[in-house]
C-alpha positions in Angstrom: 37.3 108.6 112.7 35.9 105.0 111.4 32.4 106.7 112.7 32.7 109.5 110.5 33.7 108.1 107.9 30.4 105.3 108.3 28.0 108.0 108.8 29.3 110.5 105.6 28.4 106.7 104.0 25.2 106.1 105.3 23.7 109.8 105.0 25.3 109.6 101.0 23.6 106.7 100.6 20.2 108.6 101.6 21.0 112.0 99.3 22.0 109.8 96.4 18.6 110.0 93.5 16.9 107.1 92.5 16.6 105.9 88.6 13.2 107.3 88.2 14.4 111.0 90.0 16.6 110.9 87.3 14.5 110.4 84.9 12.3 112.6 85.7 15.2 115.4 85.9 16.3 114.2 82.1 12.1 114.1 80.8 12.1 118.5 82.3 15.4 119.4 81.5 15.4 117.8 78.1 12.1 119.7 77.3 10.3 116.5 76.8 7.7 117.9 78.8 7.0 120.5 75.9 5.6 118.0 73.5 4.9 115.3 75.8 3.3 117.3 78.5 3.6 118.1 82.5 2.7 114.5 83.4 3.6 112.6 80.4 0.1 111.8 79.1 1.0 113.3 75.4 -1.7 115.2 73.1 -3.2 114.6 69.6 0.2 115.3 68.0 2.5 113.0 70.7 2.2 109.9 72.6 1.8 109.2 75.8 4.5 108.2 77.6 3.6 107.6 81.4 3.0 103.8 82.4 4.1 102.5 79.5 5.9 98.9 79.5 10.0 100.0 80.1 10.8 97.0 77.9 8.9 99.0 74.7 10.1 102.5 75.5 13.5 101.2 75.9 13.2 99.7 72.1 12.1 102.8 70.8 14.5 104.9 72.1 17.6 102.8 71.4 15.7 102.6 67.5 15.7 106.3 68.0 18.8 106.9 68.6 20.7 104.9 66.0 18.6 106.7 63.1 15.6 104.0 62.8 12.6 106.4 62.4 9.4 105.7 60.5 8.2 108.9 60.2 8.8 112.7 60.2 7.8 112.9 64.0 10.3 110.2 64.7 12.9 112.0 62.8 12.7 114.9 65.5 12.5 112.0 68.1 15.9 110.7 67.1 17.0 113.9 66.7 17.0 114.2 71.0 17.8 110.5 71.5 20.9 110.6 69.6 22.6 112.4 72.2 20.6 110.0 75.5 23.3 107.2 77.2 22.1 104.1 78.0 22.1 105.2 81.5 19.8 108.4 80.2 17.3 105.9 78.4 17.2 103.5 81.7 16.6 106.0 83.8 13.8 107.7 81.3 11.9 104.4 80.8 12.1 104.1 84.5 10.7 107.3 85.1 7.6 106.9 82.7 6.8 103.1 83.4 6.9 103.7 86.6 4.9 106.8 86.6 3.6 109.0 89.2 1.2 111.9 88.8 2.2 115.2 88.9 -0.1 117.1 90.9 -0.5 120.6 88.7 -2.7 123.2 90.5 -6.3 124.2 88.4 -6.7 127.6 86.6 -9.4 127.9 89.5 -6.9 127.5 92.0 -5.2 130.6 91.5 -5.4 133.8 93.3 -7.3 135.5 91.0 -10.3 132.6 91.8 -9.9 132.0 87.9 -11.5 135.3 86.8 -10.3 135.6 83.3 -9.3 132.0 82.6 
């Protein structure tokens, strides 16, 4: 029984997600993504987010979330922070300082040889 009981804890201990799986599950299902972008590298319009210092996206979040906003953009921002734990925001600045690239397929790549693209 004792074996069972070590091995059910030693194979939990291997399905159980890291801090940055996490964070990348919050950045996708949060729809981050959609302003931010795939990988995190941001546009014209948004910042980048991926390899930033955790220390400063951790600040701005937690400003975000309590209402301090500078601008209009930052209004929306705290608009989604509001409702991110502190676990949420850990795991988020863990996710983009510790950043790995997504590897996204090219137009080209596609079975249609990227005729019409």
């Amino acid at each position: 029984m004792r074996y069972i009981i070590i091995s059910l804890l030693f194979m939990s201990t291997l399905w159980s997600e890291t801090s940055y799986e996490r964070g990348e599950y919050l950045y996708f299902s949060k729809a981050c993504s959609s302003c931010h972008g795939p990988s995190a590298e941001g546009s014209m319009s948004y910042p980048k987010l991926a390899h930033k210092k955790f220390a400063y996206l951790q600040k701005k979040l937690l400003h975000f979330r309590t209402g301090k906003v500078d601008s209009v953009s930052q209004q929306m921002m705290a608009q989604f922070a509001e409702k991110l734990s502190d676990e949420d925001i850990k795991n988020l600045c863990t996710f983009f300082s510790q950043h790995k690239e997504n590897m996204t397929e090219d137009v080209s790549d596609d079975y249609l040889g990227g005729v019409g693209s």
